[in-house]
C-alpha positions as CSV (number, residue, x, y, z in Angstrom):
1,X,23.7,117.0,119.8
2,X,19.9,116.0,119.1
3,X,21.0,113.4,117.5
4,X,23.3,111.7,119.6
5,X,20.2,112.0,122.2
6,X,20.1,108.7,123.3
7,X,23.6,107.6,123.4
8,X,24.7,110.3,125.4
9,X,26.7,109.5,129.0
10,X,24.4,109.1,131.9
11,X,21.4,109.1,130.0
12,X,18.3,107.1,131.4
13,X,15.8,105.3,129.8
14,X,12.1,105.3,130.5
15,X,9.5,102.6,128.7
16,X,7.0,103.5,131.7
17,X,4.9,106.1,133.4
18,X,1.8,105.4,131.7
19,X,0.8,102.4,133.3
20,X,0.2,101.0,129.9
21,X,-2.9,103.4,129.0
22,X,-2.4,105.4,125.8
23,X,-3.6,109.1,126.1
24,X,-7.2,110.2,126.1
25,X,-8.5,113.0,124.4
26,X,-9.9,114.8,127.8
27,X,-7.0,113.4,130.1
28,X,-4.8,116.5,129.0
29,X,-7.4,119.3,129.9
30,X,-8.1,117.9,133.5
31,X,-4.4,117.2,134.0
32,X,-3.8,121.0,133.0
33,X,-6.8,122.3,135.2
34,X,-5.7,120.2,138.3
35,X,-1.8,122.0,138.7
36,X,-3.8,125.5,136.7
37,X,-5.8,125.5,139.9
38,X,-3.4,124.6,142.5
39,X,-2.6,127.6,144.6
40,X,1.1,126.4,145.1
41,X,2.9,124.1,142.6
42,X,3.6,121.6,145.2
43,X,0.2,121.1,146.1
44,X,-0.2,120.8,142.3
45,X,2.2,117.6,142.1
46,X,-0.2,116.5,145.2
47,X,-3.2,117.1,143.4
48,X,-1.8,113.2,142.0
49,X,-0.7,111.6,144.6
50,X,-3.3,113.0,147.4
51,X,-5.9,110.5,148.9
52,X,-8.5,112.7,146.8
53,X,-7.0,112.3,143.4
54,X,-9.1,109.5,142.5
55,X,-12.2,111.7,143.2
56,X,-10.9,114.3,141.5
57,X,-10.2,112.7,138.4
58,X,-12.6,110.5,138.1
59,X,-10.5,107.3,137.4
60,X,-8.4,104.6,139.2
61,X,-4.9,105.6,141.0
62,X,-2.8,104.2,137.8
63,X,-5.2,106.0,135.3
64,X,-4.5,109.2,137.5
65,X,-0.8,108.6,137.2
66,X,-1.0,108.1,133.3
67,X,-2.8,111.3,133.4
68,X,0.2,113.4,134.6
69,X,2.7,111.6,132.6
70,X,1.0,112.1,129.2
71,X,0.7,115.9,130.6
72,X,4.4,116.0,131.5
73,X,5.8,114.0,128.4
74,X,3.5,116.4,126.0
75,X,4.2,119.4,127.2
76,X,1.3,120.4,129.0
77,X,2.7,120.6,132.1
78,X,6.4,121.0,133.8
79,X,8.5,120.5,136.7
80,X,9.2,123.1,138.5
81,X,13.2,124.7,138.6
82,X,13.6,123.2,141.8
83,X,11.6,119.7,140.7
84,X,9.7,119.7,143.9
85,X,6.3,121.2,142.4
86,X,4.3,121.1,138.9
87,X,3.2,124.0,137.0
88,X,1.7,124.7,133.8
89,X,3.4,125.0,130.7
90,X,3.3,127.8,127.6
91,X,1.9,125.2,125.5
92,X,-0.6,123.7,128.0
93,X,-1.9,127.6,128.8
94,X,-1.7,128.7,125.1
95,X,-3.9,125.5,124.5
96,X,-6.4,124.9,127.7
97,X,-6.1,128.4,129.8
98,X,-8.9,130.3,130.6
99,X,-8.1,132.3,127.1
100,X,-7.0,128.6,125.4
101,X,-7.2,128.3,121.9
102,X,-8.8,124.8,122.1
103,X,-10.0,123.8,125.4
104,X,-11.7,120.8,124.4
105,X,-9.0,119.3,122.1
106,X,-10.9,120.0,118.7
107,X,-8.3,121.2,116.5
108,X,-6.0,119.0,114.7
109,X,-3.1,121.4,115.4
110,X,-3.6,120.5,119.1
111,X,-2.9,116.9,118.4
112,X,0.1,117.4,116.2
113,X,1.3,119.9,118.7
114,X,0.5,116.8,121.5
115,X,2.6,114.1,119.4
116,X,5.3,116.6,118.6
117,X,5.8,116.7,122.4
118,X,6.1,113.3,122.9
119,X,8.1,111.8,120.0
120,X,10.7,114.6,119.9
121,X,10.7,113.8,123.6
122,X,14.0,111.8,125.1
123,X,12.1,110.8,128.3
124,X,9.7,108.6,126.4
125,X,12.6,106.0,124.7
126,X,10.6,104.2,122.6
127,X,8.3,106.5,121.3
128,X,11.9,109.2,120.6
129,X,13.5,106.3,119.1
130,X,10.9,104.6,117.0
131,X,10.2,108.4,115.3
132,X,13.7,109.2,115.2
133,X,15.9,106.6,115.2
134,X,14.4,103.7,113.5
135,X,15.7,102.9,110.2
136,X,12.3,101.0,108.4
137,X,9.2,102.0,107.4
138,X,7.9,98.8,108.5
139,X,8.4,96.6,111.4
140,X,6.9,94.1,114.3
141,X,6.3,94.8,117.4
142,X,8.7,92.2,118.4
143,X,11.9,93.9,116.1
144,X,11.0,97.4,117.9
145,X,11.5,95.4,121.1
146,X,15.1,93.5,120.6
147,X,16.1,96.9,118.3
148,X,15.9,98.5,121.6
149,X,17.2,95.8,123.5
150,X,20.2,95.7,121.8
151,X,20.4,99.6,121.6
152,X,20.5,99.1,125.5
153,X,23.1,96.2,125.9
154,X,25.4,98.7,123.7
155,X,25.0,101.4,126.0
156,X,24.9,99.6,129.1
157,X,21.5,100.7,130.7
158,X,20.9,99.3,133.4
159,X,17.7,97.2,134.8
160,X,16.9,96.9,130.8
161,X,13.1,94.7,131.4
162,X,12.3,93.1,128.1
163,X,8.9,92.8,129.9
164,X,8.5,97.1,130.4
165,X,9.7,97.7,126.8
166,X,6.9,95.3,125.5
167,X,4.2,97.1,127.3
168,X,6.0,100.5,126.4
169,X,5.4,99.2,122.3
170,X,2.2,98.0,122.9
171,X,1.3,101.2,124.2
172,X,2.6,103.0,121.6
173,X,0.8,101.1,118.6
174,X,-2.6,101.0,120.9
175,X,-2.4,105.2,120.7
176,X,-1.0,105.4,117.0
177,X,-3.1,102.6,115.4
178,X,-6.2,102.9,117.6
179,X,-8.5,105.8,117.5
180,X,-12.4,106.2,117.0
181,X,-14.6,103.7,115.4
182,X,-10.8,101.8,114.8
183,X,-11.5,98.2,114.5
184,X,-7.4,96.9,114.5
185,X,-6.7,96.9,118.0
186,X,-9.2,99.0,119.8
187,X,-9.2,98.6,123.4
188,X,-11.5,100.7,125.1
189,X,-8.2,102.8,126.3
190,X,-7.2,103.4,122.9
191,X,-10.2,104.0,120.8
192,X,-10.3,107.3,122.4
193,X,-6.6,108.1,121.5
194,X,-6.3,111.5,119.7
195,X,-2.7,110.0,118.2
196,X,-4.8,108.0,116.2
197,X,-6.1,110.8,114.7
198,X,-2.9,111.4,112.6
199,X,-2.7,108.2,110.6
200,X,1.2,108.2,111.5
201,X,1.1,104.5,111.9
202,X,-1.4,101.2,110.6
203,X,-1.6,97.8,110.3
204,X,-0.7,96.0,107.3
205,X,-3.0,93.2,106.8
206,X,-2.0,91.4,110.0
207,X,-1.8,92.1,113.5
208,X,1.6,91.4,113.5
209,X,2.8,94.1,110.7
210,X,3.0,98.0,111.2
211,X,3.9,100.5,109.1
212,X,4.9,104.6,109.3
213,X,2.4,106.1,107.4
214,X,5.7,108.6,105.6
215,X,4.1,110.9,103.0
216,X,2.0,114.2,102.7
217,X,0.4,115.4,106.1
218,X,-2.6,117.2,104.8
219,X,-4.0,118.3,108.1
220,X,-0.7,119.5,109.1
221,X,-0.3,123.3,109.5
222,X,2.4,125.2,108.5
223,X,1.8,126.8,111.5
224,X,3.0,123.3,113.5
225,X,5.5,122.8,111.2
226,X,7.1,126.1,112.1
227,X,7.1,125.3,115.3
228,X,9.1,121.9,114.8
229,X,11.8,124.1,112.6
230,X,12.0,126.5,115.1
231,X,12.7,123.7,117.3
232,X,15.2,122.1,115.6
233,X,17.2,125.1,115.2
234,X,17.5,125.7,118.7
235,X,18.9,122.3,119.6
236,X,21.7,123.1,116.7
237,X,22.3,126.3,119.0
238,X,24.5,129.1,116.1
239,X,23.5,127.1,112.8
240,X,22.2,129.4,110.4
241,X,21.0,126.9,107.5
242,X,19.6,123.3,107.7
243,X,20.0,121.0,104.2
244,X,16.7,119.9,102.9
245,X,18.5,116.0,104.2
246,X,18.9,117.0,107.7
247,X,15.6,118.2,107.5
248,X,13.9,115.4,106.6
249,X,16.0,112.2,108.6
250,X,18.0,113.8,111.6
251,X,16.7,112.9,114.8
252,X,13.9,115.5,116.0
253,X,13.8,117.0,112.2
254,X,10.5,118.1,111.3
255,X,10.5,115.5,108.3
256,X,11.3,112.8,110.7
257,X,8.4,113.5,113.7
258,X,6.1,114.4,111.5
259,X,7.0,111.1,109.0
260,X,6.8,113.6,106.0
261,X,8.7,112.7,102.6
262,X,11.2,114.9,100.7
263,X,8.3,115.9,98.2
264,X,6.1,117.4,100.6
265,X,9.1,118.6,102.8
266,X,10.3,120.5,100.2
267,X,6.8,121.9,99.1
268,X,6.3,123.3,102.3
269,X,9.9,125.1,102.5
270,X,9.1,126.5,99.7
271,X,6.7,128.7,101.3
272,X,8.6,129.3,104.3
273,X,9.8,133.2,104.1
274,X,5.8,134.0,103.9
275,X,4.3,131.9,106.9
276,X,7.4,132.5,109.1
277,X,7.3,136.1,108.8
278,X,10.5,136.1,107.1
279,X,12.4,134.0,109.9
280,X,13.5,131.6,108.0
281,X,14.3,131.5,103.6
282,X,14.5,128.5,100.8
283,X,17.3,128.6,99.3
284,X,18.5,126.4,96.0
285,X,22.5,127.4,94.9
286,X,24.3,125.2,93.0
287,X,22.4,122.2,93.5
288,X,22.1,122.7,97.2
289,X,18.7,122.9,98.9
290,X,18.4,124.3,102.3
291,X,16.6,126.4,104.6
292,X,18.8,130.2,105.8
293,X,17.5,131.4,109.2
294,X,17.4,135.5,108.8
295,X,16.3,136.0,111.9
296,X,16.5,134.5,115.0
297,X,12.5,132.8,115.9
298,X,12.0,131.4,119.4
299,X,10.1,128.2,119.9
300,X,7.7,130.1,122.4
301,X,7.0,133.1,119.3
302,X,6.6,130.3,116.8
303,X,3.8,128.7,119.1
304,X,2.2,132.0,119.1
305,X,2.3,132.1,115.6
306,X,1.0,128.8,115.2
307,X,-2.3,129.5,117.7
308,X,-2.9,132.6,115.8
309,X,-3.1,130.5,112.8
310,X,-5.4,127.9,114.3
311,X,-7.6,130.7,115.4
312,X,-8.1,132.4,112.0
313,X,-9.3,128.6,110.9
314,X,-12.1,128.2,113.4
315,X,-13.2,132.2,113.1
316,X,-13.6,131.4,109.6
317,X,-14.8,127.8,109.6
318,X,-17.4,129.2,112.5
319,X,-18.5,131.9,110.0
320,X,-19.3,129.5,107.4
C-alpha cells in the first residue's frame, strides 16, 4: 500500500543523488535531450558518466550527476527493464520531444507535473515523507532531520548519516523556498529553482521556521490534478471510490502533494465528471463525500489530457 511506502520490508532510503544542487529550470531539457539523442540507451546512461559529459553539459562532474537525478526522480527519464541503459520517459517526451508541449519549461503545469514526480516519489525519502508523511504544517529544519532519524532507527536502515539527511533538507528548502528574485535563502543554485515557483513552502519570519503553504492552488490545473487522481487510483489497484479524507491526507493523495485544503479539494471534485471526461463522479449520499471511478483512466491517458489542456491555454493566451 501507498501508504505504508516507506515502512515496507527491504525498502532503501536515499537523502542523496543531487549532490546538494536543487533543480534548474534548463537542467531537465538537456538531461532529456542527452538519453533523446543517444542511439542506444546504454550509451545514454554514458552520456553522464563519459569523459565528455562535462563538455556536453556545460557544468562540473557533480552538477552533471544532479542533472540525471532530478531527470530520473521527476520523471523525465527511466531505467531501462533490464537497468543497464536510460531512456526517455512519456512525461519527459510529452513535455521536451521534438513535438513537446513545453520545451523550455514555460508552463506552470510543467512544474507541477516536475514536483508531482518528485514528492510522490519513494526514492527521494525526504522529499516523499516531508509531503506525505509529515504531520505539521510547520517545522525546522532540524525536527525534519531527527523526525527522520527516528523514522530510520524504527525501521532499521542501515548506514542512516545524520550528515546526508541534513544536506538532503537543506536541499529541499533551497528548491521550495528559493526561486527568482527570492531573497530568503537564495544561493545562486536555487534562485533558479522552478519548485520555487509554487509557493508550496516559505519562511516564517526567521531562517529557522518553515511552513507548508496548505490552501487554494490557483495556478494548478485540473488538468494536473487529474493526473495525481488517476495516480492515486492506480496504486489502490480495484478501488472504485476514494472519501473526500483519503483524498486529502493519505500518502501520495492529490490533497497531500499538492498541500491543498479540504475547501478547495472539494471544489475541484465537484467539477470532476466534466474535465475527466466522465472517468471519475462526485458523489454526496448520506453524508458521505467521495469520488466513484466509472471508468477505468490510465495515468499515461490522463497526461494526455492534461497536455491538451495546457495547449488550449498557450493557443489562446498566444492569440491574445
Amino acid at each position: 500500500m501507498a501508504s505504508q511506502a516507506l515502512n515496507v520490508p527491504g525498502y532503501r532510503p536515499s537523502f542523496s543523488g543531487h549532490e546538494t544542487f536543487p533543480p534548474r529550470y534548463g537542467w531537465l531539457r538537456k538531461g532529456y535531450d542527452a538519453v533523446a539523442a543517444a542511439p542506444t540507451s546504454k550509451e545514454a546512461k554514458a552520456a553522464f558518466i563519459s569523459d565528455t559529459s562535462i563538455a556536453r553539459f556545460g557544468v562540473g562532474r557533480n552538477m552533471v550527476s544532479s542533472i540525471r537525478h532530478w531527470c530520473e526522480i521527476g520523471g523525465v527519464i527511466e531505467s531501462t527493464e533490464k537497468g543497464d541503459g536510460l531512456k526517455p520517459s512519456s512525461f519527459g517526451t510529452a513535455i521536451f520531444g521534438q513535438r513537446g508541449a513545453d520545451p523550455y519549461m514555460e508552463e506552470e503545469d510543467t512544474i507541477w507535473l516536475f514536483h508531482w514526480h518528485v514528492a510522490a516519489n519513494t526514492k527521494a525519502t525526504a522529499w516523499f515523507w516531508l509531503f506525505n508523511h509529515f504531520p505539521q504544517t510547520s517545522f525546522a529544519r532540524t525536527e525534519l532531520i531527527e523526525e527522520l532519524q527516528r523514522l530510520g532507527i524504527a525501521q532499521n536502515w542501515q548506514r542512516l548519516s545524520e550528515t546526508t539527511i541534513r544536506r538532503d533538507i537543506d536541499c529541499l528548502v533551497r528548491a521550495y523556498a528559493g526561486g527568482r528574485g527570492a531573497s530568503w535563502g537564495a544561493h545562486e543554485e536555487s534562485a533558479d529553482s522552478p519548485l520555487a515557483e509554487l509557493g508550496l513552502i516559505r519562511p516564517m519570519g526567521t531562517r529557522d521556521r518553515l511552513q507548508l503553504v496548505r490552501g487554494p492552488k490557483p495556478t494548478l490545473s485540473n488538468g494536473v490534478f487529474l493526473c495525481a487522481l488517476a495516480h492515486f487510483f492506480e496504486d489502490r489497484g480495484g478501488a472504485q471510490s476514494a472519501s473526500l479524507e483519503s483524498l486529502a491526507y493519505e500518502p501520495r493523495a492529490p490533497g497531500r502533494v499538492f498541500v491543498l485544503d479540504e475547501e478547495d479539494l472539494a471544489r475541484r471534485l465537484t467539477d470532476i465528471e466534466h474535465y475527466s471526461e466522465g472517468a471519475f463522479r462526485w458523489s454526496e449520499t448520506a453524508g458521505l463525500k467521495q469520488v466513484m471511478r466509472v471508468k477505468h483512466l490510465s495515468s499515461g491517458k490522463a497526461l494526455a489530457l492534461a497536455i491538451k489542456g495546457m495547449q488550449k491555454r498557450r493557443t489562446r493566451r498566444d492569440a491574445a
